[in-house]
C-alpha positions as CSV (number, residue, x, y, z in Angstrom):
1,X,0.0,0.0,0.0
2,X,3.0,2.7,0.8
3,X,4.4,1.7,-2.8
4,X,1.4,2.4,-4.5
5,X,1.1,6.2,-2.6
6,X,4.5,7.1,-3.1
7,X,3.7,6.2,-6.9
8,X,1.0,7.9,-6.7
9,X,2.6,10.9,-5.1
10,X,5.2,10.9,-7.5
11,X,3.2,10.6,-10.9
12,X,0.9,13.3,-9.1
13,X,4.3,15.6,-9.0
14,X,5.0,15.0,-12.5
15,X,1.3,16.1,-14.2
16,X,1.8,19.5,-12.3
17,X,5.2,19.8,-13.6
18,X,4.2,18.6,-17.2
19,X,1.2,21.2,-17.0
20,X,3.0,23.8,-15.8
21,X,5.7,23.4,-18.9
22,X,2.5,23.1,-21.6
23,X,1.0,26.3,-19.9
24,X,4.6,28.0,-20.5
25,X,4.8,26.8,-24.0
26,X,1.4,27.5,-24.7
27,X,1.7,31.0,-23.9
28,X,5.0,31.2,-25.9
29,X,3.1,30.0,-28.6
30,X,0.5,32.5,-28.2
31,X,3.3,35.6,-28.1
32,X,5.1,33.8,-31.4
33,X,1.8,33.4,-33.5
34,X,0.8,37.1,-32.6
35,X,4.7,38.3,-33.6
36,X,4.5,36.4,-36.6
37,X,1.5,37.8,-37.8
38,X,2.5,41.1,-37.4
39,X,5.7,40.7,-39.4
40,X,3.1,38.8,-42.4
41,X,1.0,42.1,-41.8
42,X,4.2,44.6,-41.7
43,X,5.6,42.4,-44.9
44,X,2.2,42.7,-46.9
45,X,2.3,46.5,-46.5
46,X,5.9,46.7,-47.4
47,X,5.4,45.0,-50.8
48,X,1.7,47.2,-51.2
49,X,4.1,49.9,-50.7
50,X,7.2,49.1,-53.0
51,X,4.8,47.3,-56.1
52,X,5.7,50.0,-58.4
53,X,9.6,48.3,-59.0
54,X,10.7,45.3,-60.8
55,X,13.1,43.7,-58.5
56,X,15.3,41.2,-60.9
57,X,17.5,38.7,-58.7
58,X,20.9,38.9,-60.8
59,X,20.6,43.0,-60.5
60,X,23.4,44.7,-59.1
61,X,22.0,47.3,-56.1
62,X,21.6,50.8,-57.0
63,X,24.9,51.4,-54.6
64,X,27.4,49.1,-56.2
């Protein structure tokens, strides 16, 4: 009977730590999903803004 409390005990222990670590990443999550969709949102508007040029990939930079 002690073996199976202190097994219970100890698997009890281990949920609360396991939840607490899903809660944390969960709310990471939640902070990288918003940050992301800002930099889509910040992205779109860049390219909205900068549609007039032709961008051509083996084009030397106006600097060079």
């Amino acid at each position: 009977m002690t073996q199976l409390e202190e097994t219970v005990a100890h698997l009890t222990r281990q949920v609360e730590e396991l939840n607490e670590v899903v809660a944390r990443q969960d709310t990471e999550l939640s902070k990288m999903t918003h940050r992301v969709r800002m930099l889509l949102e910040r992205e779109a508007e860049r390219e909205q803004a900068n549609s007039g040029g032709v961008v051509l990939g083996d084009e030397r930079p106006p600097h060079y």
